[in-house]
KOLLUMLUM-578131 format. One record per residue (C-alpha): x negated, y, z; residue number from 1. Coordinates in Angstrom, 2 decimals. Layout:
<recs>
<rec <X, Y, Z>, NUM>
...
</recs>
This chain:
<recs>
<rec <-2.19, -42.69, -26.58>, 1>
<rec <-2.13, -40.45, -29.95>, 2>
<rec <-4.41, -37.97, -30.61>, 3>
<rec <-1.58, -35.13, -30.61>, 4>
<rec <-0.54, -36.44, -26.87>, 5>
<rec <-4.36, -36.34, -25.90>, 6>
<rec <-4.78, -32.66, -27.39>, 7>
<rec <-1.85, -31.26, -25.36>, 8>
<rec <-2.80, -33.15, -22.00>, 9>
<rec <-6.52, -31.88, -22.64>, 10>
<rec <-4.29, -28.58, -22.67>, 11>
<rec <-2.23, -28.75, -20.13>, 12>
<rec <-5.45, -29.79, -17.50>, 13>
<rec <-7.45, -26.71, -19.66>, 14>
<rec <-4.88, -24.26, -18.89>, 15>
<rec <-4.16, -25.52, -15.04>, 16>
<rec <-7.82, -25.62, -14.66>, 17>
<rec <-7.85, -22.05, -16.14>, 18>
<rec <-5.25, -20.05, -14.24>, 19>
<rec <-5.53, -21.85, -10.72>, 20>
<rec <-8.55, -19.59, -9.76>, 21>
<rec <-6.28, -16.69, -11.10>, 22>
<rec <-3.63, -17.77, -8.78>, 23>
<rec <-6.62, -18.12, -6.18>, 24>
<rec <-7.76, -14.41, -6.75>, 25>
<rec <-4.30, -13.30, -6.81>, 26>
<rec <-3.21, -14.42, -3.36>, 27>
<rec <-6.25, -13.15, -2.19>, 28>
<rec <-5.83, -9.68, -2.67>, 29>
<rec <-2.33, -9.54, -2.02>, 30>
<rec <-1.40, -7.34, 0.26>, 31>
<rec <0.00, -8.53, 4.03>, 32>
<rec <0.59, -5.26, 5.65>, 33>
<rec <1.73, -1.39, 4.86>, 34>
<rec <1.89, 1.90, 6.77>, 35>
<rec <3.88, 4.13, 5.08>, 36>
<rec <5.14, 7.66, 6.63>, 37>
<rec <7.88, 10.02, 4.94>, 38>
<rec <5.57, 12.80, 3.01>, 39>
<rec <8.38, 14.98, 3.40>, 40>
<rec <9.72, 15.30, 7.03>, 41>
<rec <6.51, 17.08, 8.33>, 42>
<rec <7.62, 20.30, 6.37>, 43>
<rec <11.00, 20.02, 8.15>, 44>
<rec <9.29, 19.54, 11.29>, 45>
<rec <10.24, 15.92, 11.54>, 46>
<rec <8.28, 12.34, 11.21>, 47>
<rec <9.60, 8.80, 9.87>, 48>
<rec <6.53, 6.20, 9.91>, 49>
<rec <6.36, 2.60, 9.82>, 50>
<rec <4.14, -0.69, 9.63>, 51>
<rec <5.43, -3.53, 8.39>, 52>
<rec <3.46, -7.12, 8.46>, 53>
<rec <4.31, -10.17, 5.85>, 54>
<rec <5.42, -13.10, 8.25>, 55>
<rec <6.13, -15.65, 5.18>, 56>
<rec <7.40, -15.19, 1.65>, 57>
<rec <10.04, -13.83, 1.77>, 58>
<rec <10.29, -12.52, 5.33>, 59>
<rec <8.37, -9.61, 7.12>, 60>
<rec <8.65, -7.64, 10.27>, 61>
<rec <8.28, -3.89, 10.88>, 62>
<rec <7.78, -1.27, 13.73>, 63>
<rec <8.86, 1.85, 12.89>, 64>
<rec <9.61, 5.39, 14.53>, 65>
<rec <11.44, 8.53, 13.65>, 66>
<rec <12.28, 12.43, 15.00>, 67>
<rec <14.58, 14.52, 13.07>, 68>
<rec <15.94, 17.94, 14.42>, 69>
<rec <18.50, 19.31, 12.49>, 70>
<rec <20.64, 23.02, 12.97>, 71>
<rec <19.15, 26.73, 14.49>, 72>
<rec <16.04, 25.61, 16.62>, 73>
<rec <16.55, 21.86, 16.86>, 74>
<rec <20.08, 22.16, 17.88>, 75>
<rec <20.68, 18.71, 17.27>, 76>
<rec <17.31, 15.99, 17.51>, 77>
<rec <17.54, 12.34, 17.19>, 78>
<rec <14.42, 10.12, 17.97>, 79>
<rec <14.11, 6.32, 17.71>, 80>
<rec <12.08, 3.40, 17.81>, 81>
<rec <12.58, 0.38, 16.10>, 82>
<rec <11.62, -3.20, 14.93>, 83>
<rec <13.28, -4.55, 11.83>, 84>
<rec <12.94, -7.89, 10.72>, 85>
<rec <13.73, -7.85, 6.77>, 86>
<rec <14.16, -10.42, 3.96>, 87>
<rec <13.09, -10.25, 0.62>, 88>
<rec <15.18, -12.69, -1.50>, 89>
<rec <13.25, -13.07, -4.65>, 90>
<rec <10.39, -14.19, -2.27>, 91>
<rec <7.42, -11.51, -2.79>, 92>
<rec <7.26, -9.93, 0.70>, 93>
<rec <6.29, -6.40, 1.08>, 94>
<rec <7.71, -5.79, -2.92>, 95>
<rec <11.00, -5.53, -4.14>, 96>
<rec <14.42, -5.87, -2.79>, 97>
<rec <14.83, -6.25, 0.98>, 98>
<rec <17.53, -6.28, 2.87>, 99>
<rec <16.69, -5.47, 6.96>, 100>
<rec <18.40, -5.81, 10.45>, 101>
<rec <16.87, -3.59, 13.42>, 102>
<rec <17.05, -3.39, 17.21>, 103>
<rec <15.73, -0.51, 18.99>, 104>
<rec <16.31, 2.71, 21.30>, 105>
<rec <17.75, 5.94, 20.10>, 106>
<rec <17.93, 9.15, 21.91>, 107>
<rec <19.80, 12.25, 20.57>, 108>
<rec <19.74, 15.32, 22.46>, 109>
<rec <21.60, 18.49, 21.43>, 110>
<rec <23.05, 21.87, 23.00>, 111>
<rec <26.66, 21.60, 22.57>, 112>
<rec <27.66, 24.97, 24.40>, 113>
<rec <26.37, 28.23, 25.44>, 114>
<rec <27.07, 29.22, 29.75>, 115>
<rec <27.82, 33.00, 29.49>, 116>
<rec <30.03, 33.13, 32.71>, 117>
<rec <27.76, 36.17, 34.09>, 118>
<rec <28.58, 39.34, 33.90>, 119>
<rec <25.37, 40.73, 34.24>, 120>
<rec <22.85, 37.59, 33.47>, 121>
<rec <22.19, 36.78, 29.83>, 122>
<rec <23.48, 33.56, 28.22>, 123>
<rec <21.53, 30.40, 28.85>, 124>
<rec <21.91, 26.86, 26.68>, 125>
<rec <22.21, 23.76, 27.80>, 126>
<rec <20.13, 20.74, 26.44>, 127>
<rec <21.99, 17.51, 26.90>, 128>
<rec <20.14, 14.55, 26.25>, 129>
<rec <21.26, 10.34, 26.21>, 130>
<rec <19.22, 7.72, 25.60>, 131>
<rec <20.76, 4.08, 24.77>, 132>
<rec <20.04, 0.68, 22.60>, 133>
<rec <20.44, 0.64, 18.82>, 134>
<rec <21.29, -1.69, 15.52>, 135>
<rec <20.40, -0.13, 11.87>, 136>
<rec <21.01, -2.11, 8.71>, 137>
<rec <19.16, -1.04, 5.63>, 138>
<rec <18.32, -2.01, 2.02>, 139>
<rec <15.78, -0.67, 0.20>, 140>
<rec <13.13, -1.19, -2.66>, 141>
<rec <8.91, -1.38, -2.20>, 142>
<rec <6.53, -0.87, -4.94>, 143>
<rec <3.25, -2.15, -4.83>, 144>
<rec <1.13, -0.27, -7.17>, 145>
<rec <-2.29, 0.17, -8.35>, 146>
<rec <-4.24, -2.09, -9.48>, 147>
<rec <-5.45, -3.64, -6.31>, 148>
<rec <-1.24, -2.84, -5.31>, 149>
<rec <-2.87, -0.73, -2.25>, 150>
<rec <0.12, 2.22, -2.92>, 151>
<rec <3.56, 1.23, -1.22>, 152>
<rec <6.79, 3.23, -2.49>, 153>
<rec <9.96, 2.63, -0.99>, 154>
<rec <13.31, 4.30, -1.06>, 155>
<rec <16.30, 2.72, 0.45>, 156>
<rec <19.11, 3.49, 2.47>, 157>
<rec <21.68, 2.22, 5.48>, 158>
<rec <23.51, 2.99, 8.63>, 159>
<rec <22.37, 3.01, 12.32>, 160>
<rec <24.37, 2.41, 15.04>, 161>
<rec <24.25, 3.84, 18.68>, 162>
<rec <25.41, 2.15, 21.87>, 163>
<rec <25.44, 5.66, 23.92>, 164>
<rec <28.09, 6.61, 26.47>, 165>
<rec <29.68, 9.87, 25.36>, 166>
<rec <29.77, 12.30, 27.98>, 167>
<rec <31.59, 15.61, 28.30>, 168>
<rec <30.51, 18.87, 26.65>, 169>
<rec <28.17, 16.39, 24.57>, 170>
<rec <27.95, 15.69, 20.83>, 171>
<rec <26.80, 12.11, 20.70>, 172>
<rec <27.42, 10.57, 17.66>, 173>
<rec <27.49, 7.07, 17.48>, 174>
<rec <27.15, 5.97, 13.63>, 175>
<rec <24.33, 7.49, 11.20>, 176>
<rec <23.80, 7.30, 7.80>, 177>
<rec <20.07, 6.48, 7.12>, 178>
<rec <18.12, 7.28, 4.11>, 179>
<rec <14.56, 5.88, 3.35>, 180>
<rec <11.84, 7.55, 1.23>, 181>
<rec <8.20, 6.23, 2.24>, 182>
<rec <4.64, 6.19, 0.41>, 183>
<rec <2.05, 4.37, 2.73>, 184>
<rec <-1.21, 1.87, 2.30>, 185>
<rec <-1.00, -1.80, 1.55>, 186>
<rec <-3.83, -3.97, 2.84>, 187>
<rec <-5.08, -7.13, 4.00>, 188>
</recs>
């Protein structure tokens, strides 16, 4: 063997040697979970949170929950519950690109008229409330950042679909635009 082959296979062993306990330290203190929440919603008087664990590489699961009222006194509400099961393609679960599929329950409730048929009673308002299964889709983008990547930023964005019967006098709508804005912890 020549002495310039032996220098760059002393090399090549020196720097494998060298960065394996890198590699080591680095998939130690990678994160495997986050709970983020929308910092938002709570002035609006509404909640999005979620927790999301790493199941492989590219692949990680998440339980997540919402309430949003919308119009004069929470006219219109929509609250869900949902597990998403989403794929990262460039393989870093937890950071990156992800696309997601979700199952859940959604309930909207909303007062869709006013009953002033009295003549001498004031008008009362009628809540009318349905509860039914779920499917969202949703892609979005997670940073890990920090230096031990313990700060999770997401934003992100999809549809949600309801599978409620529409009744009369209701206002149940049965596809939703979804947007996605979290900050949460990443841990071990």
């Amino acid at each position: 063997m020549s002495l310039l082959r032996r220098i760059a296979v002393v090399l090549a062993l020196g720097c494998a040697v060298l960065s394996a306990p890198h590699a080591a330290l680095h998939a130690q203190v990678s994160p495997t979970h986050v709970v983020a929440i929308n910092p938002f919603l709570p002035l609006l008087d509404s909640f999005q949170g979620e927790f999301e664990k790493k199941l492989r590489a590219n692949l990680s699961v998440a339980v997540s929950a919402s309430y949003l009222g919308f119009g004069d006194g929470d006219s219109k509400r929509y609250t869900n519950a949902d597990v998403k099961l989403r794929l990262y393609p460039a393989e870093r679960a937890l950071e990156g690109f992800a696309i997601a599929a979700g199952l859940g329950a959604g309930r909207q409730s909303t007062v869709p008229y006013v009953d002033c048929t009295g003549v001498n009673t004031p008008c009362r308002s009628a809540r009318v409330s349905r509860t039914g299964p779920a499917f969202s889709m949703e892609m979005q983008y997670q940073w890990l950042l920090g230096k031990r990547q313990n700060t999770a930023v997401s934003v992100g964005g999809g549809a949600k679909r309801y599978f409620i019967s529409e009744t009369a006098n209701s206002d149940i709508t049965e596809f939703m635009p979804t947007l996605r804005l979290t900050v949460g912890y990443a841990f071990r």
